[in-house]
N, C-alpha and C positions, 0 to 999 in steps of 0.2 A: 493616549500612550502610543496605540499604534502609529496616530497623523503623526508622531515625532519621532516613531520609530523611521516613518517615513523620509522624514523633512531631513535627518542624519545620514541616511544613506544619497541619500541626492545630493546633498552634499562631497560628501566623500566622494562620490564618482566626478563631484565637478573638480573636485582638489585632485584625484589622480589625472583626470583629461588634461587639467592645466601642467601638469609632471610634464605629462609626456608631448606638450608641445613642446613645452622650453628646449626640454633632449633632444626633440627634432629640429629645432630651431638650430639649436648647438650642433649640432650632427652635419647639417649644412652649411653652416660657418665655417668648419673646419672642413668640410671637401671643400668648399670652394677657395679658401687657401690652400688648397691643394691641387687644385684644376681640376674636379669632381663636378659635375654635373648633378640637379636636385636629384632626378631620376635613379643616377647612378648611385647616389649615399645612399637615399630612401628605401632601395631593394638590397643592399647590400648588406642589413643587418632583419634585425629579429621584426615581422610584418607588424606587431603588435604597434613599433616602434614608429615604425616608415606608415602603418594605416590611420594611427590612433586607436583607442581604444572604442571609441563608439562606434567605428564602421568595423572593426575586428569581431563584436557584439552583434551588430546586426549580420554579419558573416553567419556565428554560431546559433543565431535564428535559425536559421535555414538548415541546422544540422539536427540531425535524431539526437535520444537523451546516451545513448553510450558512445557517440562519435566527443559527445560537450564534454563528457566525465572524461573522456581522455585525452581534451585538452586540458584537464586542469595537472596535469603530471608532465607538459612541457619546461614550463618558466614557472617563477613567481609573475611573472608579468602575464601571462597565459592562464595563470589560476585567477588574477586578478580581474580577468573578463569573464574566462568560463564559468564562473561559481557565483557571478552574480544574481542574486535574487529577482532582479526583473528579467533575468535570462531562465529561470527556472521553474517561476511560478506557472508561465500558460505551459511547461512540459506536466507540471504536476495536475495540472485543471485536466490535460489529457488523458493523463495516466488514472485518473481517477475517473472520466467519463464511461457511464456503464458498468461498472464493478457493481455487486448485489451490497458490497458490505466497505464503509469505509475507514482503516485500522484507528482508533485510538490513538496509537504513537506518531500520528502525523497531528497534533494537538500538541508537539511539544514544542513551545514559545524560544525557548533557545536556542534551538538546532534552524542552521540555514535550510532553504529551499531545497539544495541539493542534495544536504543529508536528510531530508523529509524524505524526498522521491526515493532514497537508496533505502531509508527502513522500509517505505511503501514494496516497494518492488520483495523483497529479502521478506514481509509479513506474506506478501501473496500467495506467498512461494510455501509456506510454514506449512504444514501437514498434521504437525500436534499440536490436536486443541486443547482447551483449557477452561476451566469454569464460566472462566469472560465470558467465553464463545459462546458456552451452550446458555447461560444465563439471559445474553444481551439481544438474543435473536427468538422469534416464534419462529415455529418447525410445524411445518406441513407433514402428514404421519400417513402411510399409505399401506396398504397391503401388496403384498408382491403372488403372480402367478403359483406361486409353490403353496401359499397359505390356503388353508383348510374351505372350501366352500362356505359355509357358516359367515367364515369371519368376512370373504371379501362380501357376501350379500348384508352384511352392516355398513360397508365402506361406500360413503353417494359417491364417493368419487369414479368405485369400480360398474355401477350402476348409472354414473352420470345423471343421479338429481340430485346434485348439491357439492359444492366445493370440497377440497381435501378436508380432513379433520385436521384440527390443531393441536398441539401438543409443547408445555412452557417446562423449560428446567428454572429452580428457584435456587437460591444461593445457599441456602440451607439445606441443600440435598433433596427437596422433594420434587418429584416429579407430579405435574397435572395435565388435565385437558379442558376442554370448555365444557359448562355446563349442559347436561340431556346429551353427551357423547353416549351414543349406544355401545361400543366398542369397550368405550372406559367403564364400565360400570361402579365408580365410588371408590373401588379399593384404595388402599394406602402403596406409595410407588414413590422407590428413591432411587439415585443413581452414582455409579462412580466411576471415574476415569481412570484408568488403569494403564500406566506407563512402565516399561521394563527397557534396563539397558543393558548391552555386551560392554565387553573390557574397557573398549578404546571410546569409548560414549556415546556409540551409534546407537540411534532408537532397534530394539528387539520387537517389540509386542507394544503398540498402543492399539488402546478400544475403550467402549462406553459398555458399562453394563447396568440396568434396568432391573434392578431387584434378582432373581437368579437366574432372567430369561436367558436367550442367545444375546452371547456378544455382538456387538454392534462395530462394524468396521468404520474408521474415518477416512473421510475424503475428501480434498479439496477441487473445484472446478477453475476454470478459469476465469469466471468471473467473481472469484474471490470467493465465493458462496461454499457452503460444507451440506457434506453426506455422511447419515450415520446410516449402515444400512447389515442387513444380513440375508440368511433365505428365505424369513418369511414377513419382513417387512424391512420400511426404510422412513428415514425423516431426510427433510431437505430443508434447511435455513431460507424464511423467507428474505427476498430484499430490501433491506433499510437502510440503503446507502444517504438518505437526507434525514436517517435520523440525529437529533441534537447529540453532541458531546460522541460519535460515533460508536465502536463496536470494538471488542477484545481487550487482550491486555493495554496496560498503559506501558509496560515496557517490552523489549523484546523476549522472544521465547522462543528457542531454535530446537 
């Protein structure tokens, strides 16, 4: 399905390139019954027009992803190059190199290239999380300066023989950790997200809370990655940006 998603689209760029010779062909027939020079027609209207569409494309190669997105609000003929999917795809392979976490909603088979990169960029961005999040990722679980001596001399991490502890949210609300966690000791531990909003729909209060402990603040990094954290500890989403079938909501959540 894909190879003839492909084979269609190759096409169609060949049926508009052939457009827009004939146009330019036309376009020169009539300067030169007019005493117009190639030169002179060719620059005198729209470049898409006078360069062709493939060399206007290889132009917008060379250009970042919000110089492309603002050519496609020149022309229909200007959206017709800028919003192409082989124009889009090595911006989105970028966009995605290095990120800890890659959104779900770019898995959606409908949406072009370009509207992939603009949910990608617009999820990066998102600050309220959501069960997805905390369900789809292991969280590295740490003690912070402020916690009680006791507790950080449990933590190998604060001690340095042996890795963070880990720590899973499940979809059914329960919270765990790995087995022979010192820290954890067995108890029963569940969690809830807790959203509030003012009038006009701006987020007031988002946070995680862990049975009746301290709230837990969120936070997003710039490599897409989330922090739950307070004064006496914090979790940090590990990276699984090559995990299968990706990570969070499947639709947007602003």
């Amino acid at each position: 399905m894909a190879e003839r998603k492909r084979k269609r689209a190759a096409e169609e760029w060949e049926r508009r390139k052939r457009g827009r010779r004939r146009r330019r062909m036309r376009m020169e027939w009539q300067g030169e019954r007019q005493g117009l020079g190639k030169r002179q027609v060719g620059w005198a209207g729209d470049p898409v027009e006078a360069l062709g569409e493939e060399v206007m494309g290889r132009v917008m190669e060379l250009l970042d992803a919000r110089s492309v997105a603002r050519c496609t609000a020149v022309s229909r003929a200007w959206r017709g190059v800028a919003a192409d999917d082989r124009l889009w795809a090595p911006k989105c392979a970028e966009l995605m190199a290095g990120k800890a976490h890659i959104p779900r909603l770019t898995l959606i088979r409908t949406g072009s290239k370009l509207s992939t990169y603009s949910m990608a960029i617009m999820d990066g961005k998102r600050s309220r999380i959501t069960k997805e999040d905390l369900c789809d990722h292991a969280w590295e679980y740490r003690f912070t300066i402020a916690a009680p001596e006791y507790w950080r001399n449990l933590d190998p991490s604060w001690k340095h023989t042996g890795p963070p502890m880990r720590r899973y949210f499940h979809p059914d609300g329960y919270h765990s950790a790995d087995p022979h966690d010192a820290v954890w000791g067995g108890h029963e531990c569940t969690y809830t997200v807790i959203t509030s909003f003012v009038g006009d729909g701006r987020i007031r209060e988002h946070y995680v809370r862990i049975n009746r402990w301290p709230q837990l603040k969120v936070s997003r990094k710039d490599d897409w990655s989330w922090e739950l954290s307070n004064h006496l500890y914090r979790y940090n989403s590990i990276p699984d940006a090559d995990k299968k079938g990706c990570t969070g909501p499947l639709f947007p959540v602003w």
